[in-house]
VOPAGU-2260 file (C-alpha; in pm, 1 decimal, decimal comma):
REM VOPAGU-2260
SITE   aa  ch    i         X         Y         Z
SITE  UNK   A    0    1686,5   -2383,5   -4233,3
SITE  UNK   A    1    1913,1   -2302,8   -3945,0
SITE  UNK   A    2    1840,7   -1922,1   -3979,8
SITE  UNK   A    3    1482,7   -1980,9   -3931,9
SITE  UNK   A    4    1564,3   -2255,6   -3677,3
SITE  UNK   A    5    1790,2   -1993,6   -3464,0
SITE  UNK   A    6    1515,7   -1738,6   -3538,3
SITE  UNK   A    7    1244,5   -1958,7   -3443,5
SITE  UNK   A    8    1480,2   -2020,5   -3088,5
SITE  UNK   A    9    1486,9   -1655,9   -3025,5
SITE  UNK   A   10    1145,7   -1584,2   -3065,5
SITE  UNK   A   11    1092,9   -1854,1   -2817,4
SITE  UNK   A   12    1359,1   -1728,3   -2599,4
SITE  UNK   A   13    1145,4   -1364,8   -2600,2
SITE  UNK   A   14     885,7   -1527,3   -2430,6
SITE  UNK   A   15    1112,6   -1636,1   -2133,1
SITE  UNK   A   16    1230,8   -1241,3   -2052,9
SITE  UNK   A   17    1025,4   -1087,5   -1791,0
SITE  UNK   A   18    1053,2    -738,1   -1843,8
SITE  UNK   A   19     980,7    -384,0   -1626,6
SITE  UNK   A   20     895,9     -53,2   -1810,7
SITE  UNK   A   21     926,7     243,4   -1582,6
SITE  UNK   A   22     593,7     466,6   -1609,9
SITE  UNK   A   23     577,2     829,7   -1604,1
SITE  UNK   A   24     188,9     877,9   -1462,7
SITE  UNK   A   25     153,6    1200,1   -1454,8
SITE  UNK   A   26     215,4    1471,8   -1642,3
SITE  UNK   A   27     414,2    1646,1   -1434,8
SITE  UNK   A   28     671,4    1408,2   -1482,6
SITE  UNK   A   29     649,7    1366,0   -1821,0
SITE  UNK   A   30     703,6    1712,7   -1845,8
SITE  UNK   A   31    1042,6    1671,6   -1623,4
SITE  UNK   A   32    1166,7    1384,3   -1829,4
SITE  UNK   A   33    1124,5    1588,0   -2163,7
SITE  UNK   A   34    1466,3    1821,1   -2076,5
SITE  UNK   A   35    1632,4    1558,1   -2194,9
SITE  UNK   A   36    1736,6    1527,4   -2553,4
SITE  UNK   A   37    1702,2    1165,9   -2603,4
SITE  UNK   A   38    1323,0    1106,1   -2450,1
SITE  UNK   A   39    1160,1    1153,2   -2756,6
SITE  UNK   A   40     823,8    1151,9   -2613,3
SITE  UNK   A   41     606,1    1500,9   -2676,6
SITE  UNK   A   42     270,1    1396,2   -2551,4
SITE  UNK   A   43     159,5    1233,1   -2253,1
SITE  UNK   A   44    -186,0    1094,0   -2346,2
SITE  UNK   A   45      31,7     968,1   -2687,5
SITE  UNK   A   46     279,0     848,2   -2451,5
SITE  UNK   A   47      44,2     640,2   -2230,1
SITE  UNK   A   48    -133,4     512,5   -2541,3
SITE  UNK   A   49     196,1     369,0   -2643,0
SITE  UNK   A   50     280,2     200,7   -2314,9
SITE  UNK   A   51     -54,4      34,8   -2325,0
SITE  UNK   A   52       8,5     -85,7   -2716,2
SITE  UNK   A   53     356,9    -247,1   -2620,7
SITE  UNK   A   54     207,7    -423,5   -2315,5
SITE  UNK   A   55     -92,9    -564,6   -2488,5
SITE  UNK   A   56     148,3    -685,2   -2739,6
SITE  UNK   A   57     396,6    -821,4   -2526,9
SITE  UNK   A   58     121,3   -1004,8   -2320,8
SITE  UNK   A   59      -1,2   -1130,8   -2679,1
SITE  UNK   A   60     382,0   -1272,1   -2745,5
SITE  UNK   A   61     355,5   -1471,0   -2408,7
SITE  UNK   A   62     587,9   -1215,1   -2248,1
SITE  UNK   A   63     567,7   -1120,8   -1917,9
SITE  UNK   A   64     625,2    -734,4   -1836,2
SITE  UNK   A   65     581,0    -520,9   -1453,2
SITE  UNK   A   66     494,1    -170,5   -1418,4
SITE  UNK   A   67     709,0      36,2   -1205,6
SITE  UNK   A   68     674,7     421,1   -1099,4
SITE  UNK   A   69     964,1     617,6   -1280,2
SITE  UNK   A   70    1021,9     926,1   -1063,5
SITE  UNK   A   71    1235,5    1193,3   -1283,3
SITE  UNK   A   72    1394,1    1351,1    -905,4
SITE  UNK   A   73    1486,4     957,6    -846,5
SITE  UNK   A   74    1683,5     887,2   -1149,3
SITE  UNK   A   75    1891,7    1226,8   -1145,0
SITE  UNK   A   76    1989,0    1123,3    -790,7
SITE  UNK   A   77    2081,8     784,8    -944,7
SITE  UNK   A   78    2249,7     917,4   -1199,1
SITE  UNK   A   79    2420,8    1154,5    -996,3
SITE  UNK   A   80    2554,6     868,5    -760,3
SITE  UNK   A   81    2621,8     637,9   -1020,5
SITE  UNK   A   82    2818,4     847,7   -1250,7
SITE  UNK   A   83    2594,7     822,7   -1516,0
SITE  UNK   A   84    2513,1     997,2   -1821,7
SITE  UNK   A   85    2109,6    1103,8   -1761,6
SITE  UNK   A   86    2017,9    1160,6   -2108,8
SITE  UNK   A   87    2041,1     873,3   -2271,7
SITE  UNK   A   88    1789,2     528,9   -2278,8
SITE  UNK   A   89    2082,8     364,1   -2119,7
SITE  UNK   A   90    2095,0     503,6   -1795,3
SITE  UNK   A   91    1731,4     475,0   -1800,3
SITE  UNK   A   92    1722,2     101,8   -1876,3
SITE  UNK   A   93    1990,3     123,7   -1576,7
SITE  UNK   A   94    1712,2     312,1   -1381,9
SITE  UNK   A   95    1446,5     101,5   -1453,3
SITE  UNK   A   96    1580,2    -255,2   -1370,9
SITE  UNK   A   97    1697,2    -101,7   -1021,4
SITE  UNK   A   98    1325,6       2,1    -956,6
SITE  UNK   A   99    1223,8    -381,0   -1054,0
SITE  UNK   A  100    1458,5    -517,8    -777,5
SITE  UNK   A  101    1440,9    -282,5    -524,3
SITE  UNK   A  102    1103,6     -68,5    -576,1
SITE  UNK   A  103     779,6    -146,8    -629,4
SITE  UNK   A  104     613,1    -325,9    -932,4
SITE  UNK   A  105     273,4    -411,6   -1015,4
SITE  UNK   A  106     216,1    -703,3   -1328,1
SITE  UNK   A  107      48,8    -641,1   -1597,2
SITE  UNK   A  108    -280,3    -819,5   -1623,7
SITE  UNK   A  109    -416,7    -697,8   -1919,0
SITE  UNK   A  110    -649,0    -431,7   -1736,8
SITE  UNK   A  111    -651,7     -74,1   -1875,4
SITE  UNK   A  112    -338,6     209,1   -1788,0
SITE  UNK   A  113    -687,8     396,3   -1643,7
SITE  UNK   A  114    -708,6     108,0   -1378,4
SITE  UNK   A  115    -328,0     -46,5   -1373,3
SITE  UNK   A  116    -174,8     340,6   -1288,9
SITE  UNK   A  117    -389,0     412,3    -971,1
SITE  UNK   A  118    -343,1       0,3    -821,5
SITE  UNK   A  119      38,9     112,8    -898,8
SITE  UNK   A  120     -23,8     400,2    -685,5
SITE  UNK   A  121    -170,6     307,8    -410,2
SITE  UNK   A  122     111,9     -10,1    -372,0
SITE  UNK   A  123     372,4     229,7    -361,8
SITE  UNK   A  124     226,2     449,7    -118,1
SITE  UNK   A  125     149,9     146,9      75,3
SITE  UNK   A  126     513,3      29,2      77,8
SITE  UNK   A  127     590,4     452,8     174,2
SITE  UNK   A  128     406,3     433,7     418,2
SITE  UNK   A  129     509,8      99,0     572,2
SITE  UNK   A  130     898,4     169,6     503,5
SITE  UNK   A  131     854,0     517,1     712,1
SITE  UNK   A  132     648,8     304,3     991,2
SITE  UNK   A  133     888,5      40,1    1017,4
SITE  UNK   A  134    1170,8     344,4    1028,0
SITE  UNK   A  135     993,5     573,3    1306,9
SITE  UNK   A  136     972,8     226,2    1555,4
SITE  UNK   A  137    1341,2      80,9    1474,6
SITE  UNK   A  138    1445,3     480,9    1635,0
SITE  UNK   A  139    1251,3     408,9    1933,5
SITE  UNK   A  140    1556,8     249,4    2004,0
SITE  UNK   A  141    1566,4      50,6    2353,4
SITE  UNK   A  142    1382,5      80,2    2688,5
SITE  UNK   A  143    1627,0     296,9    2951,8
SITE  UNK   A  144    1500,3      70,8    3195,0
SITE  UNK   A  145    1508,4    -309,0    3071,9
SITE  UNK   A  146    1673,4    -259,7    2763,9
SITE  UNK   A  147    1416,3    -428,0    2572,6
SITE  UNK   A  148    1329,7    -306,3    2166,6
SITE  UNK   A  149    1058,9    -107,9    2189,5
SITE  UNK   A  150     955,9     -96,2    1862,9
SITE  UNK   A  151     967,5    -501,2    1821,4
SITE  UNK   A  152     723,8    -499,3    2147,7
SITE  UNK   A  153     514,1    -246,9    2007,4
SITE  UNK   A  154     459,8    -444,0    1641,1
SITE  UNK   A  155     410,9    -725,7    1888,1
SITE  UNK   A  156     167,1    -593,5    2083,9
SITE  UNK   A  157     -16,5    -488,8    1783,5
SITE  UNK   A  158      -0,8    -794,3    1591,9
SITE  UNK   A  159    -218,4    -969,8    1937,2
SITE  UNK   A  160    -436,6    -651,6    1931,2
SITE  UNK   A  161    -549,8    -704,2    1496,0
SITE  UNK   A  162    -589,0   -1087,7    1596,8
SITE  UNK   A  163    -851,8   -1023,6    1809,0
SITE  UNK   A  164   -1010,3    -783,1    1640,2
SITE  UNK   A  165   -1074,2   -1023,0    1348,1
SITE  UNK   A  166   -1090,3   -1283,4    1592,7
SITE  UNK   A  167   -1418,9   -1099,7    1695,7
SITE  UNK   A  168   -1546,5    -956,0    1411,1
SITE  UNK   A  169   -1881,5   -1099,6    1270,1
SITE  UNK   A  170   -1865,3   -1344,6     980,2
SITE  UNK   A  171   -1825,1   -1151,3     594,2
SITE  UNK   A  172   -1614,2    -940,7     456,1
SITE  UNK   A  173   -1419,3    -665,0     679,6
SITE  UNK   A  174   -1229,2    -367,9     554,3
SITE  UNK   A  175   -1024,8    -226,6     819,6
SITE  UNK   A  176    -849,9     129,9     831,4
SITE  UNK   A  177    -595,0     259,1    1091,2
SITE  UNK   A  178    -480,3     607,2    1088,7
SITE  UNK   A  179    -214,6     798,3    1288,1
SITE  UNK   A  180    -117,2    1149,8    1315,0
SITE  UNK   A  181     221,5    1190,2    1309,1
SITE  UNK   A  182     423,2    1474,5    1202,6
SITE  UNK   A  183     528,7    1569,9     964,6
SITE  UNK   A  184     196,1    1398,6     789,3
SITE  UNK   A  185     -54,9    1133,2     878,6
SITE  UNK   A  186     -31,2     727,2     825,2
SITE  UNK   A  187    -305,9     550,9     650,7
SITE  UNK   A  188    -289,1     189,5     654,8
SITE  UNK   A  189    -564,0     -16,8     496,8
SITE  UNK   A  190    -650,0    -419,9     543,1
SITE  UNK   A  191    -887,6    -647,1     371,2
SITE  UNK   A  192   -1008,2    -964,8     541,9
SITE  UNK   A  193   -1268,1   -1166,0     378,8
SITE  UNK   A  194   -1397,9   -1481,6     465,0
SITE  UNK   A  195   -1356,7   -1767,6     186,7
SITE  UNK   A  196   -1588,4   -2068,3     133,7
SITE  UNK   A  197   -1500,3   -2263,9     438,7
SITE  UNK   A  198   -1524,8   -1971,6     637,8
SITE  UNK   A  199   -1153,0   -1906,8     708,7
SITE  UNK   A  200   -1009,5   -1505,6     701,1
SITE  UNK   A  201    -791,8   -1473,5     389,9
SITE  UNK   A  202    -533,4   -1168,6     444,2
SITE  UNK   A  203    -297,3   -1029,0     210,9
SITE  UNK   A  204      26,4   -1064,8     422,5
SITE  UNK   A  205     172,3    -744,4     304,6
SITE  UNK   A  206    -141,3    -543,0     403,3
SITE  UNK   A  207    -180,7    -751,1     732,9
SITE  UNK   A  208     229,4    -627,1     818,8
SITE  UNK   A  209     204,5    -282,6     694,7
SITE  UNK   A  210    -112,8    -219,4     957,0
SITE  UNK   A  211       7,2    -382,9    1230,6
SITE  UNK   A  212     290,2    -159,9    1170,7
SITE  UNK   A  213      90,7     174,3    1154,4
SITE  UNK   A  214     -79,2      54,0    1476,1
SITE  UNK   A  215     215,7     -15,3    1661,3
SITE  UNK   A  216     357,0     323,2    1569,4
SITE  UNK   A  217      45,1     489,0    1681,5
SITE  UNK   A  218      67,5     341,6    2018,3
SITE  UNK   A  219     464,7     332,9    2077,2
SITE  UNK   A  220     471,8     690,9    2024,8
SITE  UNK   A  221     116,3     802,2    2176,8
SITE  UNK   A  222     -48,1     970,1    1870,0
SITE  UNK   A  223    -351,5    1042,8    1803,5
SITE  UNK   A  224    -546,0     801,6    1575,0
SITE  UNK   A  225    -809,0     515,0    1550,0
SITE  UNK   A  226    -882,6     169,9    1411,5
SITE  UNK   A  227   -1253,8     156,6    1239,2
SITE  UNK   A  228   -1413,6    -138,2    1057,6
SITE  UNK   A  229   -1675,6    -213,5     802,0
SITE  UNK   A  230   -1809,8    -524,0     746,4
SITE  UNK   A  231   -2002,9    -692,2     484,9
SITE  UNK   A  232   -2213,3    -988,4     458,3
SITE  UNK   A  233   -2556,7   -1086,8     265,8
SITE  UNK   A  234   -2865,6   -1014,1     405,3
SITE  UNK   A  235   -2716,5    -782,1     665,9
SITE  UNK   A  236   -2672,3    -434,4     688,4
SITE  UNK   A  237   -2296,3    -328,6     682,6
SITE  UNK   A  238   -2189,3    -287,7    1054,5
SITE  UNK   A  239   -1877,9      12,4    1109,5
SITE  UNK   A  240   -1747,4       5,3    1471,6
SITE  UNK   A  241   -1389,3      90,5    1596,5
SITE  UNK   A  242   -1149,9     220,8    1811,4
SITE  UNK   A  243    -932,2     489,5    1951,6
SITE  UNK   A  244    -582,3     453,2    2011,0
SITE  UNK   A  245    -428,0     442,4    2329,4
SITE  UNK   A  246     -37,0     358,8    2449,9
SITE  UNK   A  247     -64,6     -26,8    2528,7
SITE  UNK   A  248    -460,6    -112,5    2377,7
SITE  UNK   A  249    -762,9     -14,9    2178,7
SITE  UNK   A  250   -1026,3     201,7    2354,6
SITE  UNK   A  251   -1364,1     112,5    2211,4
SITE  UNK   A  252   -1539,6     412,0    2040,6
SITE  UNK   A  253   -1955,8     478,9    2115,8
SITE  UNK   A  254   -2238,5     452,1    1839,9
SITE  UNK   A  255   -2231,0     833,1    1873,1
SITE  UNK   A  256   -1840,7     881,7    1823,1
SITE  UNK   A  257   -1848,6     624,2    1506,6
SITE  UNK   A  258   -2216,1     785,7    1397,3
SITE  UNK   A  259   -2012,4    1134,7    1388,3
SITE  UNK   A  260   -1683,6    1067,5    1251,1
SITE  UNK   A  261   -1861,5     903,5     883,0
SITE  UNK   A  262   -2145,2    1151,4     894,0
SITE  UNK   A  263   -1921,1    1503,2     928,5
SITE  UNK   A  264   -1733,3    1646,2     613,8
SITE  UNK   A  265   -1317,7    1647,1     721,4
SITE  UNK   A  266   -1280,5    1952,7     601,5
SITE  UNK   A  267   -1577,2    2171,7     619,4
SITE  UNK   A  268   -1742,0    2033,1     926,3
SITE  UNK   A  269   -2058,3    2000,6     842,1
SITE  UNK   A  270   -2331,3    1709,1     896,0
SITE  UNK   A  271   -2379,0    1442,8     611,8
SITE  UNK   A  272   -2664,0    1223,5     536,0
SITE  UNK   A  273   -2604,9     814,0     691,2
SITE  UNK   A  274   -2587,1     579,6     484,6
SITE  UNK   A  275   -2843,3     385,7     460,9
SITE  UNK   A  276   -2865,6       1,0     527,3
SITE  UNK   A  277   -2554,6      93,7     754,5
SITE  UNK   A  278   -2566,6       8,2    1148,4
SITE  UNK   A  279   -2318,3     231,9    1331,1
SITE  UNK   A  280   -2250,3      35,7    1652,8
SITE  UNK   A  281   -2015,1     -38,0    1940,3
SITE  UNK   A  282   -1755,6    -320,0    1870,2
SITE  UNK   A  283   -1728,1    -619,1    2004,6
SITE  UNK   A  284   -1601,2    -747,6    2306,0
SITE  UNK   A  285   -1181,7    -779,4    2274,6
SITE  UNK   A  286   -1207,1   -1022,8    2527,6
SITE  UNK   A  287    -923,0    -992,9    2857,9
SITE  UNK   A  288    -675,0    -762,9    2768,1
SITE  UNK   A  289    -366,9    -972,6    2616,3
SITE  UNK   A  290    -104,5    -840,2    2839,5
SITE  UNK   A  291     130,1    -579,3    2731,8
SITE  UNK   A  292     491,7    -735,1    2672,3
SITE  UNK   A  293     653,5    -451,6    2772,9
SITE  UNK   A  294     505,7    -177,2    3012,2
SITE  UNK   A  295     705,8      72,2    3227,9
């Protein structure tokens, strides 16, 4: 009775574990991982079917389990530094619970690997892309001439920019996307803001920071890029408007400059067909120009 009693405790216990499994995506990776002796692992596709087998059944137990990205360059390095043996589960177990407190991690939710492993994805490039942002403004360093942080006024002269750009925007859903070109590649930076039932903007406060980032970076260091939105609501036709960047504000773009930016391939330059049901158009009215907290 107390065996099944201690057995019945751990079992229970089980279900109180959150756990993180370190995914190999691609199969260039996998490839990487199999030099070593102890990752048993000879297909991918096998490999991934496996992963998705434990989760469902750990999600069937009551267990709880995250999905990191498991980068085979990462966990040399962290082997390397660590002193650690690199072929053995060990060191990856070591590996993996360092990516779920310091990297990024996406729950499972019971969706397919096919859906999960691009979400995963995109949130790390997300938190890439926010991490180098945040980076590229804190080595703006200080103005020579008041001393103040020019990448904090920046972010904060962003931050009043994106409010009144939602403050403005028409009623539905809006999907905003800044870009910058920087070197040595471009910033992407992506923000959903819908309206719930009362009418209030929800944001996803990681999303919200990251572009108000990318913005301020655009305009702290003069680069080339733009803010464009889409919105959504029923009965309408989806409106796109936006903006080109400038040092201290948002210059509105024309019809014609919107019209030919989603109607031209990137690459080859040639015309594509409009959407249709879609109303390229000016944007709205910003409203006076929030001053600039720091202009010299």
């Amino acid at each position: 009775m107390t065996y099944t009693d201690h057995r019945t405790m751990r079992r229970v216990l089980r279900r109180e574990i959150a756990g993180t499994i370190g995914l190999l995506t691609d199969e260039h990776d996998f490839r990487a991982m199999r030099r070593y002796r102890s990752f048993t692992f000879d297909d991918h596709t096998t490999y991934l079917r496996q992963i998705e087998e434990l989760l469902r059944s750990r999600a069937a137990d009551g267990g709880h389990t995250a999905l990191a990205l498991f980068d085979p360059e990462e966990y040399a390095e962290f082997c390397a530094e660590s002193g650690l043996e690199p072929d053995t589960p060990a060191s990856r177990a070591r590996f993996t619970a360092e990516l779920a407190a310091i990297g990024t991690t996406l729950p499972y939710d019971g969706r397919p690997l096919t859906q999960l492993v691009p979400a995963l994805v995109d949130e790390a490039v997300r938190r890439a892309t926010w991490e180098y942002a945040s980076a590229l403004l804190a080595r703006l360093g200080p103005c020579t001439s008041c001393g103040e942080d020019l990448g904090r006024a920046a972010f904060a002269r962003a931050a009043e920019l994106l409010a009144r750009v939602l403050d403005t925007a028409p009623p539905g859903n809006r999907h905003l996307v800044c870009s910058v070109s920087t070197a040595p590649e471009d910033l992407v930076a992506v923000l959903h803001a819908d309206d719930d039932d009362t009418g209030a903007t929800r944001l996803d406060e990681a999303e919200a920071l990251e572009f108000a980032t990318v913005l301020a970076l655009g305009m702290a260091t003069r680069s080339p890029g733009g803010l464009v939105m889409r919105t959504t609501a029923p009965g309408t036709p989806d409106r796109i408007y936006g903006w080109r960047l400038r040092e201290h504000t948002l210059e509105p773009l024309t019809a014609g400059e919107v019209f030919d930016a989603y109607c031209t391939d990137i690459d080859s330059g040639d015309l594509i067909s409009p959407e249709s049901g879609v109303d390229y158009g000016t944007p709205p009215d910003l409203g006076e120009d929030p001053p600039a907290r720091h202009r010299h």
